[in-house]
Structures are given as C-alpha cells and as structure tokens.
C-alpha positions in Angstrom: 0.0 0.0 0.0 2.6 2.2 0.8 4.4 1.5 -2.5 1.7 2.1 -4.3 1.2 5.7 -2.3 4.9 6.1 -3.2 4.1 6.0 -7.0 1.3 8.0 -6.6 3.2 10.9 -5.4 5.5 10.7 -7.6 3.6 11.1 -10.5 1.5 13.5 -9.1 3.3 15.5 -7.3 6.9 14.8 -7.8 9.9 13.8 -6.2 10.6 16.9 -4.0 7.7 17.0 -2.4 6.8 16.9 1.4 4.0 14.7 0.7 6.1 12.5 -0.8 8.5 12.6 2.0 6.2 11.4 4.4 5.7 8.7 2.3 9.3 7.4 2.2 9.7 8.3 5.7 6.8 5.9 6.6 7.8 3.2 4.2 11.4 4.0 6.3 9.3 3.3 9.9 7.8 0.5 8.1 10.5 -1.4 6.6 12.6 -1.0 9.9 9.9 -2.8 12.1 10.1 -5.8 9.4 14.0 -5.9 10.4 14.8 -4.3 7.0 17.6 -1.9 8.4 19.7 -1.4 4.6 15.8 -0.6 2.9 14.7 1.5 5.8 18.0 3.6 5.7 17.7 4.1 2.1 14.0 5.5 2.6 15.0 7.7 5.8 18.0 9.2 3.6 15.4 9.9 0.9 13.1 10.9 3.1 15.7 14.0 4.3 17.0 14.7 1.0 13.4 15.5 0.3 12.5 17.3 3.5 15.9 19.3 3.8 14.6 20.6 -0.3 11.1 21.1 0.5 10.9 22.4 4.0 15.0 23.2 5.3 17.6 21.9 6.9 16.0 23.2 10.2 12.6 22.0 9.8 11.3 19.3 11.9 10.9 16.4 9.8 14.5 16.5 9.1 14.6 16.5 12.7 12.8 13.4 13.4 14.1 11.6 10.0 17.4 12.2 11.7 16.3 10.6 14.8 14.6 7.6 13.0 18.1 7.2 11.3 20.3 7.0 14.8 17.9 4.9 16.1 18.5 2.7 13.1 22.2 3.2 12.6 22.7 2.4 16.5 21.0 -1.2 16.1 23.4 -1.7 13.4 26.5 -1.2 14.8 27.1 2.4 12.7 28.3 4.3 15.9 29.8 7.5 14.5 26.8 7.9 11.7 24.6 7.2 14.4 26.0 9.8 16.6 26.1 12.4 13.6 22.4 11.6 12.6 21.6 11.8 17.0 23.5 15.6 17.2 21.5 16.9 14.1 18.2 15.7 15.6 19.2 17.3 18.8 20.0 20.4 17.0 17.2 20.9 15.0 14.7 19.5 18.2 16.2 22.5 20.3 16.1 25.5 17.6 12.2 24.3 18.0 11.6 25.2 21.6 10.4 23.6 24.5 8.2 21.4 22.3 10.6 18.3 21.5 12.4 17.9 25.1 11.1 14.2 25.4 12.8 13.9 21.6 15.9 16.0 22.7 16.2 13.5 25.9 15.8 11.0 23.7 18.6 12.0 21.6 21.2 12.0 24.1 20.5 9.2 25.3 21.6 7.9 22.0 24.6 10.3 22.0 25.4 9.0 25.4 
C-alpha cells in the first residue's frame, strides 16, 4: 500500500515534495519494524533529501528523520553515523523550543 502511495506521489506531485516525503519516511518506519535496516535507511535518507529541499535543513521532519536514522544506525552497529544523525536531531529539536524535550532526551540518550 505504501508503495503504491509512493508512486502516486511521484507522479502527481513529484519527487521533491513533502508529501512524498512522508511517504518514504513511513515506508522508512515500516520497513525497519520488518528488520529491514539497509531498505529502511535508504527510505530515511530519501526521506531528508526531500524534507531538507522542501521544508529546510532546520525544519522538523529533518529533525525526526534524523532521529529515526540514529535509532537505526545504532541497532546496526554504525556508531559514528549514528551519533552524527543523533546531534542533528538534537539540533534541529532544540532550535524548535520547548516542544521536543522528550525527543531532545531521547537523543542524548543515543549520543550517550
């Protein structure tokens, strides 16, 4: 289903869209859960590229797509991307406010 969503986008409204961002980065939550880690990354990398085009580096999807990927990277024994992909998250969560301290908690925890 999400594949299919994926094409839709595409051809509807492109590439660099934050629609279809969402997309990859739910195909990205989705494929990880099935254990998936090389396809999941690949989606969460696409999913940034197209958030970081369509929205900024700043903006809070790359925030959480950064998480998703340390998270990831972490389980598969990529310490130093994890920790790169953990201190952008926590960057972008704190130039956000007091809205994402659970997330910025979260974050160092990884970091730690």
């Amino acid at each position: 289903m999400y594949k299919a969503s994926l094409s839709l986008c595409m051809a509807i409204l492109g590439a660099n869209h934050s629609h279809t961002g969402d997309v990859y980065l739910d195909l990205g939550s989705l494929t990880d859960k099935m254990d998936l880690k090389d396809e999941a990354l690949k989606y969460y990398e696409k999913a940034y590229a197209v958030f970081e085009t369509t929205k900024g580096k700043k903006a809070i999807e790359c925030g959480q797509t950064s998480h998703h990927m340390a998270r990831l990277l972490l389980t598969s024994g990529q310490i130093k991307d994890s920790l790169r992909n953990a201190q952008r998250a926590t960057e972008i969560y704190e130039s956000h406010g007091d809205k994402f301290v659970e997330n910025i908690l979260e974050c160092y925890i990884l970091i730690c």
